[in-house]
C-alpha positions in Angstrom: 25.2 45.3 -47.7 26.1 41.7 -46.4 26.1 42.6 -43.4 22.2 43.9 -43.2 21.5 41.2 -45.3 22.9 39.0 -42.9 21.3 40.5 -39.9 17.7 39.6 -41.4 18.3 36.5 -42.5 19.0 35.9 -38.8 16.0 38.1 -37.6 13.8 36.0 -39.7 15.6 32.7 -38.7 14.8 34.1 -35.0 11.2 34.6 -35.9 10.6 31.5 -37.4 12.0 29.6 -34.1 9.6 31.4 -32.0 6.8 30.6 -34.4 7.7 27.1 -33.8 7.8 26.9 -30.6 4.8 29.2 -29.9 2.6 26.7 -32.5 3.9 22.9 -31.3 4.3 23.9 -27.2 2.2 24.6 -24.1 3.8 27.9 -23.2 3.1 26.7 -19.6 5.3 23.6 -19.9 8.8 23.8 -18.8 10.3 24.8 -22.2 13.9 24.3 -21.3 13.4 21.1 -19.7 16.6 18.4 -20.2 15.6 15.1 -19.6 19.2 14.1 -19.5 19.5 16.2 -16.3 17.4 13.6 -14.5 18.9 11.5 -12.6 19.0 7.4 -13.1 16.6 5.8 -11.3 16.8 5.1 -7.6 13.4 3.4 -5.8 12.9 3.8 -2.1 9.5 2.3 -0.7 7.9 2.9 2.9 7.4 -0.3 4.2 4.8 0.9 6.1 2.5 1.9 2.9 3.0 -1.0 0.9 0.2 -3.1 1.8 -1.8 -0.3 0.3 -4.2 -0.5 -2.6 -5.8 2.6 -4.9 -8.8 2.4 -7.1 -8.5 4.9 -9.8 -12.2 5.6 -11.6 -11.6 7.9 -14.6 -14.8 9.4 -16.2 -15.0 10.8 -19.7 -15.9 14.3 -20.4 -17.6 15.1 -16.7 -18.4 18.5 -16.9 -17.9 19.8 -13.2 -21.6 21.4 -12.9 -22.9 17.9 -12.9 -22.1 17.5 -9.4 -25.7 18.2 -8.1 -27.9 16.7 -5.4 -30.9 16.4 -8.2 -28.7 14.1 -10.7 -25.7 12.6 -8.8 -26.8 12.6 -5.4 -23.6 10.3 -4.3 -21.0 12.7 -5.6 -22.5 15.6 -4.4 -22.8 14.2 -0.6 -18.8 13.4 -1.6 -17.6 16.6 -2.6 -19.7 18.5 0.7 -17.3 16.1 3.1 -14.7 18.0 4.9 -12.0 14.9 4.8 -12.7 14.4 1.0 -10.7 16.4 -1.4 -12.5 17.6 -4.3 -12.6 20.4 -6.6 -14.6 21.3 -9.8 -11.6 23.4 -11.3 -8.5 20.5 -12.1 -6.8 22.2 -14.8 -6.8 20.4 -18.0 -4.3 20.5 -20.2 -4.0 22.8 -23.0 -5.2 20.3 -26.0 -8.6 19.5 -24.6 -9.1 15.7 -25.6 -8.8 12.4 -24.5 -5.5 11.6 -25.7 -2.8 14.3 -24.0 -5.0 14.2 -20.7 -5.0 10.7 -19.9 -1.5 10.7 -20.6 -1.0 13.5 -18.8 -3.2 11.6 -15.5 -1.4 8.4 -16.4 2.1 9.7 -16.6 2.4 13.0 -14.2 4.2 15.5 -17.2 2.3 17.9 -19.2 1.7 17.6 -23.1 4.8 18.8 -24.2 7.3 16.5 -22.4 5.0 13.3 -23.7 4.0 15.1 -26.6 0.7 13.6 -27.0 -1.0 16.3 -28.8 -3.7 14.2 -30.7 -6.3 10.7 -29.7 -3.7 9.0 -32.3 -0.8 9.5 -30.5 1.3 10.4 -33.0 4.7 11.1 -32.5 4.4 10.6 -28.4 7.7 10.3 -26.1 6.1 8.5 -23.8 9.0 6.3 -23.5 10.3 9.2 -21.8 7.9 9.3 -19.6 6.6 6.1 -18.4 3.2 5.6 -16.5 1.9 4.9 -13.3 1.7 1.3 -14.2 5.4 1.1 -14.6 6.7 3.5 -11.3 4.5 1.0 -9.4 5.3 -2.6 -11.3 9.1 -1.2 -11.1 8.8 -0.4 -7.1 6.8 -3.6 -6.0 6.7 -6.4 -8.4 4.3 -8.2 -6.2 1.4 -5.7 -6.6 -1.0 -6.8 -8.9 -2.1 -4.0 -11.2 -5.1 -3.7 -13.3 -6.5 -1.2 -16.5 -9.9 -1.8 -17.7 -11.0 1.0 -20.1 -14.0 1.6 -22.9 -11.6 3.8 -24.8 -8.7 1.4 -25.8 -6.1 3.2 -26.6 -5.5 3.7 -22.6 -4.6 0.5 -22.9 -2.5 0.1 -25.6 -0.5 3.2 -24.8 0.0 3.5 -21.3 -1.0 0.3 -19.7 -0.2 -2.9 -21.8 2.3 -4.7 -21.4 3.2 -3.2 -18.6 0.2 -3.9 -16.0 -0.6 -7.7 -15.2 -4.2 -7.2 -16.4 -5.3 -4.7 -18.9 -7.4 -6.0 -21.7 -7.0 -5.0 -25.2 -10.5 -4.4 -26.6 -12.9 -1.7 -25.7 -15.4 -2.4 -23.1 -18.7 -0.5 -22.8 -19.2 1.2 -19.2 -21.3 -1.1 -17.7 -19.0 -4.3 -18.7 -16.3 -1.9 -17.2 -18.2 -1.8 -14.1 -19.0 -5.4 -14.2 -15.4 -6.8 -14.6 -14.5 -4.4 -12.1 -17.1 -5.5 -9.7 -16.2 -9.2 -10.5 -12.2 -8.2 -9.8 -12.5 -6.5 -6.8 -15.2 -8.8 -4.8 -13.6 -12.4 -6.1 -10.3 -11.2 -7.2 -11.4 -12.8 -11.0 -9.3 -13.3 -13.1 -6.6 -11.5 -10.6 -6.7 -9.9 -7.3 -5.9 -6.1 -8.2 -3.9 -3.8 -6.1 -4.1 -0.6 -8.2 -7.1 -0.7 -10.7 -7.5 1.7 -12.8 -10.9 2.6 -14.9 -12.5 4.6 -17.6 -16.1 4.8 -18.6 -16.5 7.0 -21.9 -20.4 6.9 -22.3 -20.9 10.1 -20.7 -18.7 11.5 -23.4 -20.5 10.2 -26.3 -23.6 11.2 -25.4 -22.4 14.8 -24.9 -20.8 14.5 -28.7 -24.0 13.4 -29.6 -26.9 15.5 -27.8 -25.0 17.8 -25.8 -22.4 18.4 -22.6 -24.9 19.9 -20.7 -26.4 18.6 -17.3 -30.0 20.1 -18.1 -29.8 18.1 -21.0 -31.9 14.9 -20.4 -29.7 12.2 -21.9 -25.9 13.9 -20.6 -27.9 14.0 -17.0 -29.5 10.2 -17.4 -25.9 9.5 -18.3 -24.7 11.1 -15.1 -27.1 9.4 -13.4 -25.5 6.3 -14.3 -22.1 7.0 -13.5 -23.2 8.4 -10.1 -24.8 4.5 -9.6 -22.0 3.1 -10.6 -19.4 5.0 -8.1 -22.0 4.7 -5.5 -21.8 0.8 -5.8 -18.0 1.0 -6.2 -17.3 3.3 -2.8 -19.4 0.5 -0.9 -17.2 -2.8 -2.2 -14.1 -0.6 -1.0 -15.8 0.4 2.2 -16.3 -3.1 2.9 -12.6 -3.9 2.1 -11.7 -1.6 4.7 -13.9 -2.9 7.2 -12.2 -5.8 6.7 -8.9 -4.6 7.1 -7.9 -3.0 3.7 -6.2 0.7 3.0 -7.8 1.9 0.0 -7.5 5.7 -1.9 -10.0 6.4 -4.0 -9.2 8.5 -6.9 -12.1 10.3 -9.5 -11.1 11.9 -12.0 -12.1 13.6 -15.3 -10.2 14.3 -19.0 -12.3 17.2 -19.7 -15.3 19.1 -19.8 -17.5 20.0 -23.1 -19.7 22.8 -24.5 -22.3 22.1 -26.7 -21.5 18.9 -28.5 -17.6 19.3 -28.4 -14.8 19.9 -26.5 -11.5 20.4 -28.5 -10.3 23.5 -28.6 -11.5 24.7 -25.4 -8.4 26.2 -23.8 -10.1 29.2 -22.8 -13.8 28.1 -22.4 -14.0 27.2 -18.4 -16.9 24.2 -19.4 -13.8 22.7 -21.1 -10.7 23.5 -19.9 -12.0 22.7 -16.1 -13.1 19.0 -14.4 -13.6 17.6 -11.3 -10.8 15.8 -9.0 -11.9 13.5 -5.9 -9.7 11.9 -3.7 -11.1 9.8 -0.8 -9.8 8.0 2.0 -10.6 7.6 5.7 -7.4 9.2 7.8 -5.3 11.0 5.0 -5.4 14.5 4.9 -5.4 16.0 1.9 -4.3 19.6 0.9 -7.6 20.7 0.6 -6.7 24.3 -0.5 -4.8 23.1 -3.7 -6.7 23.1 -6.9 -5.3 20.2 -9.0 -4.2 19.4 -12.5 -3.8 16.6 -14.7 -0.5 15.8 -13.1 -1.1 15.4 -9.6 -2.6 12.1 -9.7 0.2 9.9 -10.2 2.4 11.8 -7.5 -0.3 11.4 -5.0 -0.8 8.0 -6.1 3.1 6.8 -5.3 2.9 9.2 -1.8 0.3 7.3 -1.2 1.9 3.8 -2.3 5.3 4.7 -0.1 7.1 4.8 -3.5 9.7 7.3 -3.9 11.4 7.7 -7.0 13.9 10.0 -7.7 13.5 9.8 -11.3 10.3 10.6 -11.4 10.6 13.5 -8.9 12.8 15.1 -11.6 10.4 14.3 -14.6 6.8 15.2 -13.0 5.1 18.6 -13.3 2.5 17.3 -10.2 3.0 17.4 -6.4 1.0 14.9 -4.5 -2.3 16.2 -2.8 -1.5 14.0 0.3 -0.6 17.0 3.3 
């Protein structure tokens, strides 16, 4: 009798664990990973990459069937370029918000190894898994980086105090695209190297009438954005006329359906974004679709950073061939 008690006690104990598991992880995340089996950190940089700069523009809830001739005429002439990478299916990650996908942009790991699950960040390991900001301050002191966000909790997360300018108060899109403007064409108040930016309007608009290009304000919203990029691709074009070797990054946290987007694991509107990446010689792997974690790889590729640390932590590969 003790024994079959015993043997459902640890049956139930069994079942219990799964549950667990099953309810608090991303069964596509490496379950068994030990972050103790990374190595410590060893830095090697390119010295032939490290005069390089990348502009990072991160747009909220861009909903991939936006990219049309008739309402963002600029990023549709971007995506049809054969040298530009670009797709409309970068996988999100499984908790379809802000929150765990910036992260997830900003530090190359899925949700469940920084175990930002919520726009609160509660209970995040992000210590664990330090951002973009860091890998580059870390490698190359001497580059000046740069976070300018409407959504603030970028910022005070996975940016400050680690990049030399990130500002802690929330910034509506076009003073984002002014102070971004003002940084990058008079280097005021710094000179960045790596900038990285977030415009949210787009996403409140689609919380409040609707994440639907037909939908007049979502597509004037789009409209917007696409004028903004536009005017940002041509200060950077003239930087590399004069000399300078910019990537450009775009990149999205999520999609939406109706007026919302949690939840949306399995609704394609959601769960899929766009991912540009721009630059004059690079090739790109053009047959990879992305996810949230392949930014910050590509990024340090791009940089000449290698990090061995990092290799072992990400979940991305860089999309530089």
């Amino acid at each position: 009798m003790q024994r079959i008690t015993l043997i459902i006690l640890l049956l139930l104990l069994g079942i219990l664990v799964f549950s667990c598991k099953k309810d608090t992880f991303d069964p596509s995340c490496n379950l068994d990973f030990n972050l103790s089996s990374c190595p410590e950190e060893v830095i090697s940089l390119d010295s032939s990459k490290i005069n390089r700069n990348v502009l990072i523009i991160g747009l909220d809830g861009f909903r991939s069937d936006g990219v049309r001739e008739d309402i963002t005429p600029f990023l549709f002439q971007l995506s049809s370029l054969n040298e530009v990478y670009f797709t409309g299916e970068n996988s999100v990650e499984d908790h379809t918000i802000s929150g765990p996908n910036w992260s997830s942009l900003l530090t190359g790991v899925h949700w469940c190894k920084h175990q930002v699950a919520d726009n609160d960040f509660t209970n995040h390991a992000l210590a664990n898994y330090p951002s973009l900001f860091s890998y580059i301050e870390n490698a190359i002191p001497s580059k000046n980086t740069a976070s300018i966000v409407n959504w603030l909790p970028i910022n005070e997360f996975l940016a400050d105090p680690i990049a030399d300018y990130a500002p802690m108060d929330s910034r509506s899109d076009e003073v984002v695209f002014q102070d971004a403007f003002s940084l990058l064409n008079s280097g005021n108040p710094i000179a960045p190297d790596v900038l990285f930016l977030h415009f949210d309007n787009l996403d409140a608009v689609g919380h409040s009438e609707g994440f639907d290009p037909n939908i007049l304000a979502y597509k004037n919203a789009l409209k917007q954005i696409d004028l903004y990029i536009l005017s940002l691709f041509d200060l950077i074009d003239t930087k590399r006329q004069n000399g300078e070797d910019w990537l450009i990054a775009i990149v999205s946290d999520h999609g939406g359906d109706g007026t919302g987007h949690g939840g949306g694991q399995d609704n394609d509107l959601i769960n899929k974004t766009i991912f540009f990446l721009d630059h004059p010689t690079e090739s790109f792997r053009l047959s990879h679709t992305s996810s949230q974690v392949d930014l910050v790889p590509t990024v340090l590729d791009f940089l000449g950073i290698q990090n061995n640390r990092f290799d072992c932590l990400t979940d991305g590969i860089s999309i530089i061939q």
